[in-house]
N, C-alpha and C positions, 0 to 999 in steps of 0.2 A: 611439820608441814613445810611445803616448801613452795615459791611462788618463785616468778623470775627475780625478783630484787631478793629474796630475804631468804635465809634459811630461819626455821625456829626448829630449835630443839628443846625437848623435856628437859626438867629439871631434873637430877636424878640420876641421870646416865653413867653408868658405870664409865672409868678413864677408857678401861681398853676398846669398847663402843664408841667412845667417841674418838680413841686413835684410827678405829677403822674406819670410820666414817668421814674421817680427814682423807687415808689414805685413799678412798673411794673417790672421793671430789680431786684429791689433785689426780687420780689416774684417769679422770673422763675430762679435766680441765687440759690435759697435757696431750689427750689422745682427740679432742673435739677439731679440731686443724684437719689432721688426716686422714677422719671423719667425713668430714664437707667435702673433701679436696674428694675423696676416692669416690663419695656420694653424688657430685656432679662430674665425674668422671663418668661413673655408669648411667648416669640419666643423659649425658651426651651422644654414649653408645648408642643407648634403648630407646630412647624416646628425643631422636634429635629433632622431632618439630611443636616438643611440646616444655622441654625441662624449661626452656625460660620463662613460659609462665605459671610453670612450679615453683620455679627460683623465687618472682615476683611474691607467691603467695607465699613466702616462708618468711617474709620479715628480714632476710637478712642483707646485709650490705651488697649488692652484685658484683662489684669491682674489689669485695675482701673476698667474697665466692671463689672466681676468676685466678685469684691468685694464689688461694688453698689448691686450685684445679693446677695451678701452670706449676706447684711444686711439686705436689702428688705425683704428676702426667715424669717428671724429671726423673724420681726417687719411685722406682717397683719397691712393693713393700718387701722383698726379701731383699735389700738395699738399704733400708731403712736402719738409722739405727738408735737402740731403743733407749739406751745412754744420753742420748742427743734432745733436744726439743726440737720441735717444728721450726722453728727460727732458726735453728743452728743449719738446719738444710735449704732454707729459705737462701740463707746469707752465700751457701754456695751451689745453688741452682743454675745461675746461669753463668757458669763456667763450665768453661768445653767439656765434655762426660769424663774424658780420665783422668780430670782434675780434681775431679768431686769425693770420691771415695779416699782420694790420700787426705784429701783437706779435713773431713771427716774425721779422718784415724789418727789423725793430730790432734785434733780437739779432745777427742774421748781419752788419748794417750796421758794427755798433758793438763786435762780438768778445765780445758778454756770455756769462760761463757760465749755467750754468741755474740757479746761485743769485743773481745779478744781476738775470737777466729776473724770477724769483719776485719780488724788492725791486723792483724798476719798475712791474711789476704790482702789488704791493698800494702802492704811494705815490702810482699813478696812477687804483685805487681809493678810496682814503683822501681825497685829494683831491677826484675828481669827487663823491663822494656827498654830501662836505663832513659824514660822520657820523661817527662815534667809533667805531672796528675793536674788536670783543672778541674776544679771544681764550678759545677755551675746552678743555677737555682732557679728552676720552674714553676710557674702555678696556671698549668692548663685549668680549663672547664671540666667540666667530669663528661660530657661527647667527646672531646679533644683527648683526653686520657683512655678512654673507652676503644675512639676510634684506632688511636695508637696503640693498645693491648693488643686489638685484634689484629693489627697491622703486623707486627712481632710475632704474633703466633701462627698466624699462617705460613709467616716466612720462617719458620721454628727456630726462631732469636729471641732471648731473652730483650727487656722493653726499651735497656741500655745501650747494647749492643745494635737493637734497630735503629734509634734515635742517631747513634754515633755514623752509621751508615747513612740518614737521612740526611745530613748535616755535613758529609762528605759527598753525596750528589749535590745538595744544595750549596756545597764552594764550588766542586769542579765546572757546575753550568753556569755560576757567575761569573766564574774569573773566565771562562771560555765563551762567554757573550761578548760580542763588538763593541 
């Protein structure tokens, strides 16, 4: 029997039923991302005046939706690669498109988890731009995150890359005010 919190299993169970019944759970735990993402992909196509309040009725987070959608929308599933978890392509989604599939081919190459690949990727940024990485630390509203997602995606920039653009109007009209 199986409810959202629990799984129960009979006593009983022969090992190799219960090896496949592992591999069965991590193959829909690993594949439920790409799932949602490509699920509200097509309910955006087909039913753009009604998937959000489908979205609404399905209990699930809107802003983790969004973001299954904004990687999915990056990564065609014949792009996809099956080596990788949903997080490994998360981490390089919003790098410019022909940046993506080497980053990718390094990971799979070389066994990185997807905190590895994030460290390669910023030491491989840090290095090309030869500039000094700031780090900085946010805690919008969830409107204020929401309205910035969609803000980014219409302008088809990852939420960073918008933010860093925003933040570059927002010096140049200061320092060029009177």
């Amino acid at each position: 029997m199986t409810r959202r919190t629990t799984l129960s299993i009979s006593r009983g169970l022969p090992i190799e039923a219960w090896r496949n019944l592992g591999q069965q759970i991590c193959a829909i735990s690993n594949s439920s991302a790409w799932w949602l993402g490509d699920w509200l992909l097509y309910g955006q196509a087909e039913y753009p005046d009604r998937y959000k309040h489908a979205i609404a009725q399905t209990s699930l987070d809107y802003q983790t939706l969004r973001n299954y959608a904004w990687v999915a929308r990056r990564f065609a599933p014949s792009r996809r690669r099956a080596a990788l978890s949903f997080q490994h392509h998360a981490e390089v989604a919003g790098l410019p498109e022909e940046e993506r599939d080497p980053w990718l081919s390094r990971a799979v190459e070389h066994g990185w988890s997807r905190n590895e690949l994030r460290r390669q990727v910023r030491a491989s940024r840090e290095i090309t731009s030869g500039e000094r990485v700031v780090h900085l630390r946010m805690t919008p509203d969830d409107s204020q995150r929401r309205r910035w997602q969609e803000a980014a995606q219409r302008s088809d920039k990852d939420l960073l890359e918008w933010i860093r653009i925003a933040l570059d109007k927002a010096a140049t009209s200061a320092l060029d005010a009177p």
